[in-house]
C-alpha positions in Angstrom: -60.2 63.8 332.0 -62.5 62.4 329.3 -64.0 58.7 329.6 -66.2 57.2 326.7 -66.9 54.4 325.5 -66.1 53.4 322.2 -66.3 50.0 319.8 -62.7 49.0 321.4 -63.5 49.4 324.9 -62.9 52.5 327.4 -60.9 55.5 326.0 -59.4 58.2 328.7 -57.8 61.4 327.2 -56.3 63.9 329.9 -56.3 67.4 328.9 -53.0 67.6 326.9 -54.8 64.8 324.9 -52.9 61.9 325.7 -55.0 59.2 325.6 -55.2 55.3 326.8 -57.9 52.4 325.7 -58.7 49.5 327.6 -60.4 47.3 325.5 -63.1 45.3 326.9 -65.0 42.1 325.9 -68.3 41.4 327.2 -68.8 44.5 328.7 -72.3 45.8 330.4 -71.7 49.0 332.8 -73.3 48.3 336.5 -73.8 51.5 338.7 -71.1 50.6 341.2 -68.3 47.8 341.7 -65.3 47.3 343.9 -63.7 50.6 345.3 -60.4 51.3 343.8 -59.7 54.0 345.9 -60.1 52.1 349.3 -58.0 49.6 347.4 -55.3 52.2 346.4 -55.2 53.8 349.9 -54.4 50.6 351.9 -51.6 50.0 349.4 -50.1 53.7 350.2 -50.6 54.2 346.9 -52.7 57.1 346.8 -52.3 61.2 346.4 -50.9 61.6 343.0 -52.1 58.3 341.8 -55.5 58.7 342.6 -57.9 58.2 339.6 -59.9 61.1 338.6 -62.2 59.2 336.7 -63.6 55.7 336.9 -66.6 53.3 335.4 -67.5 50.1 336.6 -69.0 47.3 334.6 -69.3 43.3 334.0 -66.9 41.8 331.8 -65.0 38.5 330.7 -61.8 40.0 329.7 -60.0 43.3 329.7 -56.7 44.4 327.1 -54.1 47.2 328.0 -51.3 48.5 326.4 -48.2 46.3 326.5 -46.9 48.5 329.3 -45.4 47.5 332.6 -48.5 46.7 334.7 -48.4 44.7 338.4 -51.4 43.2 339.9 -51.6 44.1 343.9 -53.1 41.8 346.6 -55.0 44.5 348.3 -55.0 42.7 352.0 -51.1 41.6 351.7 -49.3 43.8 349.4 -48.0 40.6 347.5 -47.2 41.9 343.8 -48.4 39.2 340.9 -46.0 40.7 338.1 -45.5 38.7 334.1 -42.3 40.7 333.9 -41.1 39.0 330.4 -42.9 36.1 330.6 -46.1 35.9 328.3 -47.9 33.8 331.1 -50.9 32.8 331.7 -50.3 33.6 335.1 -52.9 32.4 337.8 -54.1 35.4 340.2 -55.7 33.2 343.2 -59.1 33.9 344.9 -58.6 37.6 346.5 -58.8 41.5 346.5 -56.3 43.0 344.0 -55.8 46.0 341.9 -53.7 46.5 338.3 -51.8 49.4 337.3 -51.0 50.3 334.1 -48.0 52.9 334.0 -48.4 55.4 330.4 -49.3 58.7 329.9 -52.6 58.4 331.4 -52.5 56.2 334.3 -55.4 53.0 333.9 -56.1 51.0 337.3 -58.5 48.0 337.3 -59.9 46.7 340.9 -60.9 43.2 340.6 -61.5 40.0 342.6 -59.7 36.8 341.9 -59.4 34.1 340.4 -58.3 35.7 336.8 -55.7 34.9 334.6 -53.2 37.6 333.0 -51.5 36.9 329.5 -49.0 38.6 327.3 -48.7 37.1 324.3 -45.2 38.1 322.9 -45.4 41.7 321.2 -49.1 41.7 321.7 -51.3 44.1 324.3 -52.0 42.2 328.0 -54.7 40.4 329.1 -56.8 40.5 332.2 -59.1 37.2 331.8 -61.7 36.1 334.0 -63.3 32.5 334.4 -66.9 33.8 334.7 -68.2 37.8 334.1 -66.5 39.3 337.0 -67.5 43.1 338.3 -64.9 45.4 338.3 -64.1 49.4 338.4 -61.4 50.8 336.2 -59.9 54.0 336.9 -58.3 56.4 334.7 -55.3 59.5 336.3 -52.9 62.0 334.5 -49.7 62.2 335.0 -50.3 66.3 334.5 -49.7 68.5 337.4 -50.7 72.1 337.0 -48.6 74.6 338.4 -51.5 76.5 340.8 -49.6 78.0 344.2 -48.2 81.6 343.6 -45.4 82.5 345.6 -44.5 86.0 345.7 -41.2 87.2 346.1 -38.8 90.6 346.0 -37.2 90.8 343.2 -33.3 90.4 345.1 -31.1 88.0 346.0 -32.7 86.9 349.1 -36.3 87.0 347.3 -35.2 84.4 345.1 -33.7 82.3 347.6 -37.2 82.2 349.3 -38.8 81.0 345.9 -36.3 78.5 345.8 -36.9 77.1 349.3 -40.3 77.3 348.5 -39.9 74.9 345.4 -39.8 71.7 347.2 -43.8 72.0 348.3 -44.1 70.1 345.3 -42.4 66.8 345.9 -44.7 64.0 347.1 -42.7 61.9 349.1 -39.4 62.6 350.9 -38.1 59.1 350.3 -35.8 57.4 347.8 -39.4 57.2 345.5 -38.8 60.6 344.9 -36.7 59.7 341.9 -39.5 58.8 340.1 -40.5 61.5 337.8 -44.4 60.8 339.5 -43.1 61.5 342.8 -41.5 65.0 341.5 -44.9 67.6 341.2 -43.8 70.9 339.7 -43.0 74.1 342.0 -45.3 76.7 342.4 -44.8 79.4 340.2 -43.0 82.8 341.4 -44.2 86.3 340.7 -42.2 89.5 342.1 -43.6 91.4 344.7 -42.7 93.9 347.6 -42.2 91.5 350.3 -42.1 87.8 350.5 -45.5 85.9 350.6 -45.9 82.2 350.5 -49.7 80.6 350.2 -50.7 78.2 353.2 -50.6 75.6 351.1 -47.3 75.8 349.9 -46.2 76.0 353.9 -48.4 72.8 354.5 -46.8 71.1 351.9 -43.2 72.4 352.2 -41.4 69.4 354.3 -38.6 69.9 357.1 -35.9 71.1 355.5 -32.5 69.7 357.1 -30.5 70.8 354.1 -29.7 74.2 354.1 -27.5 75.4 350.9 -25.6 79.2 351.4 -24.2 80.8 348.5 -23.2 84.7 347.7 -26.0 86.8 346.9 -25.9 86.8 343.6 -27.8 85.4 340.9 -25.3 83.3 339.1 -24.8 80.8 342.1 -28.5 80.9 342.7 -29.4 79.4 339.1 -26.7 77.2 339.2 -27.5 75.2 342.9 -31.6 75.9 341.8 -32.0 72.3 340.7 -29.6 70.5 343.1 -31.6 72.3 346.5 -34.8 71.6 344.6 -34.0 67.8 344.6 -32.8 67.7 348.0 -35.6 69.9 349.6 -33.2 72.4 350.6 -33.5 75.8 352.6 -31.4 78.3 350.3 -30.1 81.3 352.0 -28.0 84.1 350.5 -25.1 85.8 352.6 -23.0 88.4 350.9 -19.6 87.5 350.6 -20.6 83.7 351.9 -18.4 81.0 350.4 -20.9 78.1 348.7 -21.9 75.2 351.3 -24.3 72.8 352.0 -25.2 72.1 355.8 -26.8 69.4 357.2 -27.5 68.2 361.0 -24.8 66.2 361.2 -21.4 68.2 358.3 -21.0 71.0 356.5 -19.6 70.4 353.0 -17.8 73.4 351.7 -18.2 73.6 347.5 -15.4 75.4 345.4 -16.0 78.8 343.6 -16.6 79.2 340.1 -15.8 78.1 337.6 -15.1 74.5 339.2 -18.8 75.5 341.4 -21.3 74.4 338.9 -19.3 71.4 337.8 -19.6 70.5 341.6 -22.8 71.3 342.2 -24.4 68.5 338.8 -21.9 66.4 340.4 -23.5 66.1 343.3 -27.1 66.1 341.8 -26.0 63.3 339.9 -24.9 61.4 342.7 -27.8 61.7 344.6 -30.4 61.0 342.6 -28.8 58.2 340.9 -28.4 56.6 344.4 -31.6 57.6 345.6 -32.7 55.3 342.1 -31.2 52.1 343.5 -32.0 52.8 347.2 -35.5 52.7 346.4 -35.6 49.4 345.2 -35.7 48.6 349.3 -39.4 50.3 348.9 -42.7 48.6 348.0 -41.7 50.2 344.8 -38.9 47.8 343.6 -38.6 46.9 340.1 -35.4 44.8 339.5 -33.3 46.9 338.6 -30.0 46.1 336.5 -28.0 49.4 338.6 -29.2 48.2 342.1 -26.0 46.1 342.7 -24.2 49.2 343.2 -25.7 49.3 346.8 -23.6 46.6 347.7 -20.7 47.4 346.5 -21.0 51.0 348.0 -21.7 49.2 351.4 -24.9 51.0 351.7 -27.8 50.0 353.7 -30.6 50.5 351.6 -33.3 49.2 354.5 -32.4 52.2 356.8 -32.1 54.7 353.8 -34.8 54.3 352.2 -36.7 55.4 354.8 -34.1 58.2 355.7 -34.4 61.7 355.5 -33.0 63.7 352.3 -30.7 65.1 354.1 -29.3 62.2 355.8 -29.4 60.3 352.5 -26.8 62.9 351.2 -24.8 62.8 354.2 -24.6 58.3 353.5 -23.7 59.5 349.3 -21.5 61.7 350.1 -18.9 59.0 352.0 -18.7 56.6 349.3 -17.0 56.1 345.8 -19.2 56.7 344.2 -17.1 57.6 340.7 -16.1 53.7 341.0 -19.7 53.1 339.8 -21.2 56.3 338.0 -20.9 54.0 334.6 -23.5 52.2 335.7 -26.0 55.0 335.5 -27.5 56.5 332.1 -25.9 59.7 330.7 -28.0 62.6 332.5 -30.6 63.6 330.0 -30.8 67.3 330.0 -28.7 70.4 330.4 -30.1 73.6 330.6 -27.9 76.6 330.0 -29.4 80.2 331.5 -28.6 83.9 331.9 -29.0 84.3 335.4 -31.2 87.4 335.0 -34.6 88.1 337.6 -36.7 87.9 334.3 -35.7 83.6 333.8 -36.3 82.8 338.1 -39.9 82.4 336.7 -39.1 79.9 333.9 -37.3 77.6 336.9 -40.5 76.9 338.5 -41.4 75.0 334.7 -38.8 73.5 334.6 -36.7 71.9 337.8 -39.5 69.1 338.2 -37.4 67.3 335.1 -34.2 68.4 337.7 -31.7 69.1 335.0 -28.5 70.2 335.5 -29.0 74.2 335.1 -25.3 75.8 334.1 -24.5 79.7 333.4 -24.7 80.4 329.8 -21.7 80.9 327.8 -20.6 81.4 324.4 -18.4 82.3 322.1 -18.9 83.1 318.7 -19.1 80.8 315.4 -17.0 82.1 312.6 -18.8 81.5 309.1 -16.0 79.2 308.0 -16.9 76.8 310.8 -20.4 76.9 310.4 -20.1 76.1 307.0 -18.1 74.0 304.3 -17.7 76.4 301.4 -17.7 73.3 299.5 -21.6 72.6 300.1 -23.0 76.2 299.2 -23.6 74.9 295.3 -26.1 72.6 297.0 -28.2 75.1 299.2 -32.4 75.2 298.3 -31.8 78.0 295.9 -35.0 80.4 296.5 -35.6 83.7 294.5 -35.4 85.9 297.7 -32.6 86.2 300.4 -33.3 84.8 303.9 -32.7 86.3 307.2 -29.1 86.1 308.8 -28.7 84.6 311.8 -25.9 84.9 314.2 -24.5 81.8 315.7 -22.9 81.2 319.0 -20.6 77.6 319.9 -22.3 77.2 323.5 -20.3 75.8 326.0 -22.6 72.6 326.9 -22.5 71.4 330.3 -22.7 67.3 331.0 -26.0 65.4 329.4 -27.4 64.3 326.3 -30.2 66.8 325.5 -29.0 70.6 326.2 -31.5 73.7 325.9 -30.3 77.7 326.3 -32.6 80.3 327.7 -30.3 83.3 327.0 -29.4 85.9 324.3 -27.7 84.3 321.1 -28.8 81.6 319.2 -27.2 78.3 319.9 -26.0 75.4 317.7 -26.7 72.2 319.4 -28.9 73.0 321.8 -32.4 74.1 321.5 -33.2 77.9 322.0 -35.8 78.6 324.7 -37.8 81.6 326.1 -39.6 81.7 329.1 -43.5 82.1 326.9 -43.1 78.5 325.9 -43.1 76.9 329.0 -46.1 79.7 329.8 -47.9 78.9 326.6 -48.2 75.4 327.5 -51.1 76.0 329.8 -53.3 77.2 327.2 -53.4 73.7 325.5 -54.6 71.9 328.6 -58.2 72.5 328.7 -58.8 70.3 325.8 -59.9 66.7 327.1 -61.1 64.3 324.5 -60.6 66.3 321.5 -58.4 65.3 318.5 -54.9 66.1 318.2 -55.6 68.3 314.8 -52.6 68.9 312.2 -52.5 70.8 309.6 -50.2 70.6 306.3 -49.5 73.3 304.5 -48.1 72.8 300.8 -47.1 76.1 299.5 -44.2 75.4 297.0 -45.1 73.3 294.3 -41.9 71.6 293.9 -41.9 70.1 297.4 -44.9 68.1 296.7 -42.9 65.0 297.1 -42.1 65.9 300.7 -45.6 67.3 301.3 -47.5 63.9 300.1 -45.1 61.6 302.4 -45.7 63.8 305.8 -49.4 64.0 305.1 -49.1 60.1 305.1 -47.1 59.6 307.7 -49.6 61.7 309.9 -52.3 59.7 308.3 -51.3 56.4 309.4 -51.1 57.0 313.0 -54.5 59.1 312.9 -56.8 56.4 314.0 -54.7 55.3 316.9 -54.3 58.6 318.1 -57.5 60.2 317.4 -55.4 62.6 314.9 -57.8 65.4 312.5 -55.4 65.7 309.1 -55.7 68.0 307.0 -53.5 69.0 303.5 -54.0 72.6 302.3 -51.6 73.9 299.4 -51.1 77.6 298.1 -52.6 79.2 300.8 -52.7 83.3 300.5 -51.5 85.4 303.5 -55.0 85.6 305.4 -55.1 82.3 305.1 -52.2 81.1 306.4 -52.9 83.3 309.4 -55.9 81.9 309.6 -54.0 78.3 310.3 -52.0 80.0 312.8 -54.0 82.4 314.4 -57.4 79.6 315.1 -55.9 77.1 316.7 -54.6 73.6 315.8 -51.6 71.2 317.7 -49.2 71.4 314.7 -48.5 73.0 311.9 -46.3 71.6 309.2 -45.2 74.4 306.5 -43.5 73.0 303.4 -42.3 75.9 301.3 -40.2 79.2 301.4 -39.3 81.8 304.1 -37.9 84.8 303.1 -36.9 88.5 305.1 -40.6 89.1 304.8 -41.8 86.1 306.2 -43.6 82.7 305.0 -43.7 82.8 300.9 -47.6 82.5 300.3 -49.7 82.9 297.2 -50.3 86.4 297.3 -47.2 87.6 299.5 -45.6 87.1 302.9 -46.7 86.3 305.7 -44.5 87.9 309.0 -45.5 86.0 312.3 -45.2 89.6 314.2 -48.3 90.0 312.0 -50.4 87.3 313.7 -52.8 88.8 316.6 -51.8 85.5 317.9 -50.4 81.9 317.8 -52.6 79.2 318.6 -50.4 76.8 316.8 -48.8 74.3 320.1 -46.3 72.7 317.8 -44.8 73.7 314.2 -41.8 72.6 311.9 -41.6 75.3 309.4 -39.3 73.4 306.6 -38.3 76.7 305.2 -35.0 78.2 304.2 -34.1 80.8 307.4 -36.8 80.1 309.0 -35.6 80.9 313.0 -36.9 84.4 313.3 -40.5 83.3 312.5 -40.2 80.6 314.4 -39.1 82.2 317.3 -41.6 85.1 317.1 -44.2 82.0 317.0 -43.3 81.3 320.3 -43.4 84.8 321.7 -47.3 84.8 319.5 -48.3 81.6 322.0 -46.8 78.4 320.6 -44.8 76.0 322.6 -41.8 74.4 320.6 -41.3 73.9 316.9 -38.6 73.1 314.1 -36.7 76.1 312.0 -34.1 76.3 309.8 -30.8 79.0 310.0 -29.8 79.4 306.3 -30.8 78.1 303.1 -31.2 74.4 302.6 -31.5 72.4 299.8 -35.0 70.6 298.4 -33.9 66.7 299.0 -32.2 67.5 301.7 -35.4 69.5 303.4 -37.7 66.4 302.4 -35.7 64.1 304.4 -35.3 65.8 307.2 -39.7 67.0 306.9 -40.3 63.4 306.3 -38.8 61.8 309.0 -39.5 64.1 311.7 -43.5 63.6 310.6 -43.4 60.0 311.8 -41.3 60.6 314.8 -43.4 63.3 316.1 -46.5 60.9 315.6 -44.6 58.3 317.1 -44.0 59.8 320.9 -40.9 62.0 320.6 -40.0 65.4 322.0 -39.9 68.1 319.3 -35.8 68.3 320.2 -35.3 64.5 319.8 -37.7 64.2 316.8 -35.4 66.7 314.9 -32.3 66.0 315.8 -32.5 62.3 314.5 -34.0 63.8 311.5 -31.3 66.3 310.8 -28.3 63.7 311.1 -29.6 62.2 307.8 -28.2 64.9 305.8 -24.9 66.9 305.5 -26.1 70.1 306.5 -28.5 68.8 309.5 -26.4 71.7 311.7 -29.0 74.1 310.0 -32.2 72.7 311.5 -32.8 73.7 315.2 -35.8 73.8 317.8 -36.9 76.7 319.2 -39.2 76.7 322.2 -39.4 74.0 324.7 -37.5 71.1 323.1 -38.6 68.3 325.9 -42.1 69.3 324.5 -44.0 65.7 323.4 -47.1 66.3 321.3 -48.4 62.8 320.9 -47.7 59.6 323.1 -45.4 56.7 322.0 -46.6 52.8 322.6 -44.2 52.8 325.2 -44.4 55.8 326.5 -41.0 56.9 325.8 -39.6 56.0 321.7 -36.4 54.0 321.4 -33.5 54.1 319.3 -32.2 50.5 317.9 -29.4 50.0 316.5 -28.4 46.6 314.6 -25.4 45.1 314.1 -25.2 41.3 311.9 -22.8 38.9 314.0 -23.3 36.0 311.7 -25.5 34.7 309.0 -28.5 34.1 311.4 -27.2 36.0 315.0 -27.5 40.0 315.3 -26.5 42.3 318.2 -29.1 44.5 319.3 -28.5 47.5 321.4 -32.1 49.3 322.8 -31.8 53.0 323.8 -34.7 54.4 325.3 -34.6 57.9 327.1 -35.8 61.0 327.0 -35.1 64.8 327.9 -38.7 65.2 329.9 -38.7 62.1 331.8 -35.6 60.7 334.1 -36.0 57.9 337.3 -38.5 55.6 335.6 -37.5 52.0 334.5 -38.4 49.5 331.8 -38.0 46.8 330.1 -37.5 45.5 326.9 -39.8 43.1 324.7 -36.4 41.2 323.8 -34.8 40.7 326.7 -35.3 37.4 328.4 -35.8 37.9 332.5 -37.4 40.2 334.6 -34.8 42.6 335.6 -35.4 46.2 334.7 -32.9 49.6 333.5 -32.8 53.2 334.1 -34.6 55.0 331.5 -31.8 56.8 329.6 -30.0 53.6 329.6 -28.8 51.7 326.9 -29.1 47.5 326.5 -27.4 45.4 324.2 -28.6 42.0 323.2 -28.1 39.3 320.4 -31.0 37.3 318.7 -31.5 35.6 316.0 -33.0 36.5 312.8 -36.7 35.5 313.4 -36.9 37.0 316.9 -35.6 40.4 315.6 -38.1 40.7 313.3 -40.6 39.3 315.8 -39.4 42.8 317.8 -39.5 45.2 315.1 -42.7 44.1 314.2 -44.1 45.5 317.9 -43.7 49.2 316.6 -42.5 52.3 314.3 -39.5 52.6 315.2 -36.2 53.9 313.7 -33.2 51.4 313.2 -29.6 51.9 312.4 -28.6 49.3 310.3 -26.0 48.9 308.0 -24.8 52.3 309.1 -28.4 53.9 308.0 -30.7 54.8 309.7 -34.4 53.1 308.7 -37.7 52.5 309.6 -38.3 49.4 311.6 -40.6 48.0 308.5 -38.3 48.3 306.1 -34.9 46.4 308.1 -37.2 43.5 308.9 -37.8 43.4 305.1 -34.3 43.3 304.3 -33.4 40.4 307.1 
């Protein structure tokens, strides 16, 4: 973590290179002020929210991002929240500490009185009658994977990893729904003989839950994420029919093909429950879904508190189907070949618990893939571009869906197990800027070119971005782009069998001694094969194209995915509301990790508005705001009036008037359907 000091106030960047600023007014650093980690450990609100850096200082008044942020009485617990309310709100005499909940975690300890204040749409305020002493504390929300566990490469070896997955959680109560309380598994490597690190043993709970399946990999993968959740033993017994046992029932689970529909079932259930039961905890937000506890007849007091294992046992006896449409849409699927060589790639990526499903196919005829009608209208280029060969995947329940197996997918991003590996190497840079480079090298795409370099332009002061344009750029030096480092590379031109269409040739990614690119979006026709040989070079996710596409078309789609990558979307989400903008947005995809996020959003996740006009002066508003990497926060919305808050992945519907939606699109870039297109916040409150 990186701390300075800067004309604004106090800037944190973690490794990945998120970043957060607390601006400051009257500022003058002391040597030492209150502790905030006494404070945070006698509000149990220590171990992975511990800052890792703090400065202390005088100061009149302190500005954060307009982020959900409670102020703490140290000595009662008693939480002084604004909620939706601008304020001022009055914090009495006393010991307290503020949170601030982003990408990087800020945490002020303070002594009352103070005021906080949230003007509407503006940053909050921590205030202070008189210069007051305080420390301010800075935390990630990155978790390394560190712990090796080493396994044989069987049936039963796997089943050890798996049981060994749960040393990561943090908690084993209802808080474990939050994505905070979730810490990644330790990583697996095969080995002779099973061998699990003491610290992986010290922090592996009691597990009640015990989950038998066959031995065989396919019903392995499929209960991975479901046993991970629940801090589940796994065992394997040959010829075993699927069951989960607990002290007190065993549950017997149907054989395939119904078993894997059971199995997300039952994650679903659990964790959605586990969201609402938590709201018992010292952790409570308000939110909208917690009625269901009620209405379930479930104490939430006593379960809380309650073991995994006897919180599934409570789940399983209710209705809960009577209810499910209370609860987002799960937010990621993940399709896998249940081979030894992807067990690895499940330590990466169960922390995010999707539903993990056997991959299957079946093939996509060319008359499917493509109206005949449309091929007039196709980028024309002088060469022929590499085929592709497209499989229909049969997606499992959610709204984001990924495929780490052979074939290459439509509607679902392709995966390999480097890109969840590469990921590491661009963590060890804190405090640097996020660098992107844009690469012209098609003279007829200049259009396109000159719009994404100023969409990355405008957001490179708020998030320490390095720009810069380069056209025509020969072989070596294209390399060059790839091969010394930078966080995204933006390639507007040709791709041909040969590779990337440069000044003096081609440029074939197998070429490259290596790719030190973390993100691309290579707005090329047939671009996959690069792009995927990219990731297998040392990049994480980017965007590619299968077949040829045509210029306007290509610009629209490059444009728009510049200023939602900027703006705090996953490379998967980024591109996929950029391709539904044209006719042929079936031929983009994302290869690599798709829940990848390269810079931070205001709010920490971006939302999707949508606009409808009820009368002359009244519209309906209808908030969206998920994401595929992040599941069991909450938030609110700047529109709403109260304090009650919803599930992330959850959608909320208001109506406003004229001035007040403006008011809201003002707060951010956002993109707006409206009128049945889709726009830039900016530009819909100028048409109001």
């Amino acid at each position: 973590m990186n701390v300075e000091t800067t004309d604004e106030g106090i800037r944190a960047v973690d490794a990945a290179k998120n970043a957060v600023t607390v601006e400051t007014t009257g500022w003058t650093p002391v040597p030492t002020g209150p502790s905030l980690d006494d404070a945070l450990g006698a509000l149990d609100v220590d171990g992975p929210h511990s800052p890792e850096e703090v400065v202390s200082g005088a100061v009149e008044e302190l500005g954060f991002p307009p982020a959900f942020a409670p102020v703490r009485d140290v000595d009662t617990g008693e939480v002084f929240d604004l909620g939706t309310d601008t304020g001022p709100l009055s914090i009495p005499d006393g010991s307290y500490v503020l949170r601030v909940k982003s990408r990087v975690h800020a945490y002020v300890r303070f002594d009352g009185p103070a005021t906080v204040e949230k003007p509407r749409y503006e940053r909050l305020r921590l205030s202070f009658p008189d210069r007051a002493v305080v420390t301010v504390g800075f935390s990630t929300s990155l978790r390394d994977e560190t712990d090796v566990v080493t396994v044989p490469e069987t049936p039963a070896g796997v089943a050890a990893a798996l049981s060994a997955f749960p040393a990561g959680h943090r908690t084993a109560t209802a808080d474990r729904s939050f994505a905070t309380m979730r810490g990644p598994p330790p990583r697996v490597e095969f080995g002779e003989s099973v061998s699990v690190p003491a610290s992986v043993r010290e922090e592996r709970r009691d597990a009640e839950a015990v989950v038998v399946v066959p031995d065989d990999l396919r019903h392995l993968f499929v209960v991975a994420s479901l046993a991970h959740y629940l801090g589940a033993r796994v065992v394997t017994e040959a010829g075993a029919d699927p069951r989960i046992e607990t002290p007190e029932a065993t549950h017997s689970l149907p054989p395939f093909p119904a078993f894997q529909d059971a199995v997300g079932s039952l994650l679903e259930r659990v964790f959605h429950l586990d969201c609402v039961v938590r709201e018992a905890g010292p952790h409570g937000s308000g939110l909208t879904a917690a009625a269901v506890v009620d209405e379930l007849g479930l104490d939430a007091d006593w379960l809380y508190a309650a073991t995994p294992a006897e919180r599934f046992e409570a789940y399983r006896g209710v209705a809960f189907e009577s209810v499910a449409d209370r609860f987002p849409e799960w937010h990621l699927s993940m399709s896998v070949d249940p081979r030894y060589e992807y067990v690895p790639t499940l330590s990466h990526v169960l922390a995010n618990i999707p539903h993990v499903r056997l991959a299957e196919s079946t093939a996509l005829p060319e008359s499917e893939w493509l109206d005949t009608s449309l091929e007039d209208f196709y980028r024309a280029g002088p060469g022929d571009t590499a085929s592709v060969d497209l499989v229909r995947p049969d997606l499992g329940p959610g709204r984001t869906h990924g495929w780490l197996a052979d074939g290459v997918p439509i509607d679902a991003f392709k995966t390999l197990p480097e890109a969840y590996e590469n990921r590491a190497a661009y963590r060890d840079a804190d405090g640097e800027a996020i660098t992107v480079v844009a690469v012209l090298n098609d003279g007829d795409m200049r259009e396109e070119h000159d719009e994404v370099a100023d969409h990355y332009r405008r957001r490179a002061e708020a998030l320490n971005l390095d720009v810069s344009l380069h056209e025509h750029l020969t072989v070596e030096e294209l390399a060059s782009v790839f091969e010394t480092g930078t966080d995204l590379v933006h390639y507007v031109g040709h791709c041909e069998r040969d590779g990337l269409r440069c000044a003096d040739g081609y440029l074939s990614a197998s070429s490259l001694s290596a790719s030190n690119a973390q993100t691309f979006f290579l707005n090329a026709c047939g671009s996959y094969h690069e792009g995927i040989e990219l990731i297998r070079k040392g990049s994480v996710a980017g965007g590619v194209t299968f077949n040829e596409v045509l210029d306007s078309q290509a610009a629209t789609v490059g444009t728009m995915f510049a200023r939602l990558m900027v703006n705090g979307y996953c490379i998967e989400r980024a591109l996929d509301k950029s391709r539904r903008r044209i006719m042929t947005g079936k031929d983009y995809a994302v290869v690599g990790d798709g829940t990848h996020v390269l810079t931070q959003s205001d709010d920490i996740v971006g939302s999707d508005i949508e606009l409808e006009r009820i009368d002359d002066d009244r519209l309906s508003v209808k908030v969206f705001m998920g994401a595929p990497w992040i599941t069991g926060s909450h938030f609110r919305t700047y529109i709403q009036e109260g304090e009650r808050t919803h599930l992330i992945g959850s959608t909320v519907e208001y109506e406003a008037d004229e001035s007040t939606v403006r008011e809201f699109l003002s707060i951010a870039d956002r993109p707006v359907l409206f009128d049945g297109s889709l726009r830039w916040s900016d530009s819909v409150a100028d048409l109001l």
